[in-house]
C-alpha positions in Angstrom: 85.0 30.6 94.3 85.0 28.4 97.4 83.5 25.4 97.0 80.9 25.3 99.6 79.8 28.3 97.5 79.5 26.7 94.0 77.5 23.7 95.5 75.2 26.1 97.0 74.9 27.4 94.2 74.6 24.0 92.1 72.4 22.7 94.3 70.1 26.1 94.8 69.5 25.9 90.8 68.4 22.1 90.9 66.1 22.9 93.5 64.6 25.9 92.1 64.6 24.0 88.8 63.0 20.6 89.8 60.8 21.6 92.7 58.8 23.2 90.6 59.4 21.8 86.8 57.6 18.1 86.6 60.8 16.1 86.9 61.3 15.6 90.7 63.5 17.9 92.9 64.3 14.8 95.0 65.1 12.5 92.9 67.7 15.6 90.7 68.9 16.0 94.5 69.4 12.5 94.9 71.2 11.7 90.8 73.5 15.0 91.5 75.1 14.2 94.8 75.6 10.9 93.4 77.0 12.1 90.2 79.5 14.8 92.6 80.4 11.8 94.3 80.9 9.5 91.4 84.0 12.4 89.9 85.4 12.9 93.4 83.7 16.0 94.5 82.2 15.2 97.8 79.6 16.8 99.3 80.6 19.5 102.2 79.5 19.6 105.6 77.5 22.1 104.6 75.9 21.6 101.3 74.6 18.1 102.3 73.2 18.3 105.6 69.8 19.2 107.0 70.0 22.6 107.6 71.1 23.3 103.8 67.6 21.5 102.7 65.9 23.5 105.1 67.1 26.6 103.5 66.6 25.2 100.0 62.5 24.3 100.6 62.4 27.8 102.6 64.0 29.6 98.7 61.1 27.9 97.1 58.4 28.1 99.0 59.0 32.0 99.1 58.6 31.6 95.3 55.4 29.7 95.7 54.0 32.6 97.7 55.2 35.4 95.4 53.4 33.6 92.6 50.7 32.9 94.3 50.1 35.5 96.9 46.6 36.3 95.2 45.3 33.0 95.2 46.3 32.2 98.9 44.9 35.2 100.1 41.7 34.4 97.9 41.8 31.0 100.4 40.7 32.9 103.6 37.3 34.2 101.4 36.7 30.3 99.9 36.8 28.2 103.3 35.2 25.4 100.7 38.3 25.5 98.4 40.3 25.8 101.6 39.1 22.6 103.1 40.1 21.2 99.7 43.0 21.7 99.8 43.7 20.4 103.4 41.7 17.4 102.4 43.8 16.9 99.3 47.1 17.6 102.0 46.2 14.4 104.3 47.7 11.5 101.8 50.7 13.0 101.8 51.2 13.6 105.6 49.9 10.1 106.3 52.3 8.8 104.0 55.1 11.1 104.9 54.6 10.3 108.5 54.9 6.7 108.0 57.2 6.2 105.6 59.3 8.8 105.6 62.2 7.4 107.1 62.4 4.4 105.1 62.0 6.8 101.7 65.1 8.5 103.3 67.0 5.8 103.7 66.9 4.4 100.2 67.3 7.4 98.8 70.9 7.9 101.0 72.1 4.3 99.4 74.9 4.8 97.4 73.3 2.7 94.3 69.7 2.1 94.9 69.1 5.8 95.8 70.1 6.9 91.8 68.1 3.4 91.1 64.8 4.4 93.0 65.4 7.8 91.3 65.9 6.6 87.9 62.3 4.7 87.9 60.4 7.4 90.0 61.2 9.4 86.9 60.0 7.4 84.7 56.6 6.5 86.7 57.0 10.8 86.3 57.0 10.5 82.8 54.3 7.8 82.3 51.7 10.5 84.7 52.6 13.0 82.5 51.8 11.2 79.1 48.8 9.9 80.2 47.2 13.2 81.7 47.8 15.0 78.3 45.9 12.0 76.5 43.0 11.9 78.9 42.5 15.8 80.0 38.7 17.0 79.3 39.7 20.6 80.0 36.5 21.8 81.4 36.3 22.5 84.7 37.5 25.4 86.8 38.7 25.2 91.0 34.9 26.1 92.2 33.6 22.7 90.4 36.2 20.5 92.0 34.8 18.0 94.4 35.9 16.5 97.3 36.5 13.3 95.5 38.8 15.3 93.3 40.6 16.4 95.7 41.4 13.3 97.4 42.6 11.6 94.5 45.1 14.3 93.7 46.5 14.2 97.4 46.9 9.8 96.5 48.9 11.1 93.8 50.9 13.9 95.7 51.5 11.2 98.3 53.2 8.9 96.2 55.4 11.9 95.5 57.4 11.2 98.8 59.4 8.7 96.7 62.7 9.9 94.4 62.1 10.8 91.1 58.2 11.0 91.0 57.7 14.8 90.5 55.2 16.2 93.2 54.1 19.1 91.0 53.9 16.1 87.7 51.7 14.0 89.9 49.1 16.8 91.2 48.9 18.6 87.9 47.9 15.4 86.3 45.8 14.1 88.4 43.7 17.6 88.3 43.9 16.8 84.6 42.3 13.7 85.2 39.9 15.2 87.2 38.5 17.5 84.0 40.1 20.4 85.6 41.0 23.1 83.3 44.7 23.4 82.6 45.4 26.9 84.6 43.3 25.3 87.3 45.1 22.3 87.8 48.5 24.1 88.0 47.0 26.4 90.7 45.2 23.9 93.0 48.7 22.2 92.5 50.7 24.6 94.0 48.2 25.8 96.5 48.7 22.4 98.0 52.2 22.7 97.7 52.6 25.5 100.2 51.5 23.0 103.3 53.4 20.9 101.8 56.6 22.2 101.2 56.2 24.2 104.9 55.4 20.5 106.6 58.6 19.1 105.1 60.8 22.1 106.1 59.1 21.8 109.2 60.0 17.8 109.3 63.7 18.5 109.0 64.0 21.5 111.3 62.8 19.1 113.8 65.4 16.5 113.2 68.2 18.9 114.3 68.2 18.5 117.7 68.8 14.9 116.7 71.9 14.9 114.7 75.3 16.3 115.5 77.4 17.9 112.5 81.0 17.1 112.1 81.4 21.1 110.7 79.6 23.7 111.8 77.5 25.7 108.8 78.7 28.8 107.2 75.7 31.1 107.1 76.8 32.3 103.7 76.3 29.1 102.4 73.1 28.9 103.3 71.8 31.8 102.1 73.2 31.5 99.0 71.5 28.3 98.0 68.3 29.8 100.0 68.5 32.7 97.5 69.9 31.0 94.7 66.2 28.1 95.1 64.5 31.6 94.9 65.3 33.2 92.2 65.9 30.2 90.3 62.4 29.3 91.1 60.4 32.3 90.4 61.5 31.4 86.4 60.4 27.5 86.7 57.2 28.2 87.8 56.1 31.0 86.2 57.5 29.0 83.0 55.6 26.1 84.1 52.3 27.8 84.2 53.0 28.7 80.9 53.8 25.3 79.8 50.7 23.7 81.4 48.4 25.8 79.7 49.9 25.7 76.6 49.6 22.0 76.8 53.4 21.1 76.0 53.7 18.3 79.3 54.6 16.0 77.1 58.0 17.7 77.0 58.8 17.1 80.3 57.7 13.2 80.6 60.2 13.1 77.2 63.0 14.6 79.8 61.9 12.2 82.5 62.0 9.1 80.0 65.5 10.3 78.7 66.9 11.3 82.5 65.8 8.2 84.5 66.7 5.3 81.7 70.3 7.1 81.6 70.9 6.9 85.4 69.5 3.5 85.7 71.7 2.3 82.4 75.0 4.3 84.8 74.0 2.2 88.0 74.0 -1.0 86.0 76.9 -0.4 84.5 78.5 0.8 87.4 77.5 -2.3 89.4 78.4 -4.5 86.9 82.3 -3.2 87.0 
């Protein structure tokens, strides 16, 4: 297979995987292209530049709306949970705004982008462990408050850094919040969808900014569009069922394993 193909298709399942799973697309993004690096596979022209994101956050929002297709269409007869959820959404765009190109940057570095990544996931992993100590398990989407809501979107905003899960952060902080478990994993991926769209959006702007040294293969693309898809249907679907079942713990277990074993390979790979 070529092997613009197999990294679409690499990076298609980490995305579909982690965007939705509590244990940080960005931050697998960031740990794998390292890794491919790190054994001599560099990344392509293709599989590394904007327009393959774009494609991958396109794969998983489609998911998001299969999923979830009652629930946003529910959202043009609840204009209160609506404004919820754009109140919940402004964090996150502040922050993105503003520090988006600095997150970028570090998470580019050759070392302290697998660093940054390493300890997002365990600040991941420290969210998670905490909301399944403190959840009350009691309330359902019509109770949340506008308070609520806000400090979810703090925590979604702090998402914008590598290796602290977006979906990890909102569900607990809607567990925090009392919200039942079901609830919290849907007001969590209701806010994902503006989101996820707003960061696509972010990126497709940036293209009249950079030049590529190799035009994209269209068949690339859609086969890590595809490949974030159908990957992605299963993680979320298996999420929900891991939420409610109350089993976070074993992702903040992953987390703890995954980020002290890249920051233990940057040390000792700065130290040689």
């Amino acid at each position: 297979m070529d092997s613009d193909l197999w990294q679409a298709i690499l990076l298609g399942v980490v995305q579909g995987i982690t965007e939705f799973l509590p244990i940080s697309s960005d931050g697998h993004l960031v740990i794998v292209h390292s890794l491919l690096n790190d054994i001599g596979v560099k990344a392509s022209g293709h599989t590394s530049n904007l327009e393959f994101d774009v494609m991958l956050h396109i794969g998983t929002l489609a998911a998001i709306i299969v999923v979830y297709r009652r629930d946003l269409w529910a959202l043009l007869h609840h204009p209160r949970l609506c404004g919820l959820v754009v109140l919940a959404t402004i964090p996150a765009v502040g922050v993105g705004f503003s520090l988006k190109d600095t997150i970028e940057a570090l998470g580019q570095h050759a070392m302290w982008g697998p660093i940054s990544a390493g300890l997002g996931l365990l600040v991941t992993a420290l969210f998670l462990l905490i909301s399944q100590r403190v959840e009350r398990n009691e309330k359902g989407l019509d109770e949340l408050t506008p308070r609520d809501a806000i400090l979810i979107g703090v925590l979604q905003s702090l998402a914008i850094a590598p290796g602290i899960s977006r979906s990890g952060s909102t569900i607990a902080g809607g567990l925090w919040s009392g919200l039942r478990r079901d609830a919290a994993a849907t007001f969590s991926f209701l806010m994902a969808v503006p989101v996820i769209a707003g960061a696509a959006t972010l990126i497709l702007a940036k293209f009249g900014e950079k030049r590529f040294e190799d035009p994209f293969e269209p068949d690339v693309l859609v086969v890590g569009m595809i490949t974030s898809f159908v990957v992605g249907l299963f993680a979320l679907r298996a999420l929900i069922r891991i939420v409610t079942n109350r089993k976070l713990h074993w992702f903040a277990y992953y987390c703890i394993a995954a980020g002290s074993a890249t920051l233990v390979w940057q040390l000792v790979a700065w130290a040689t």
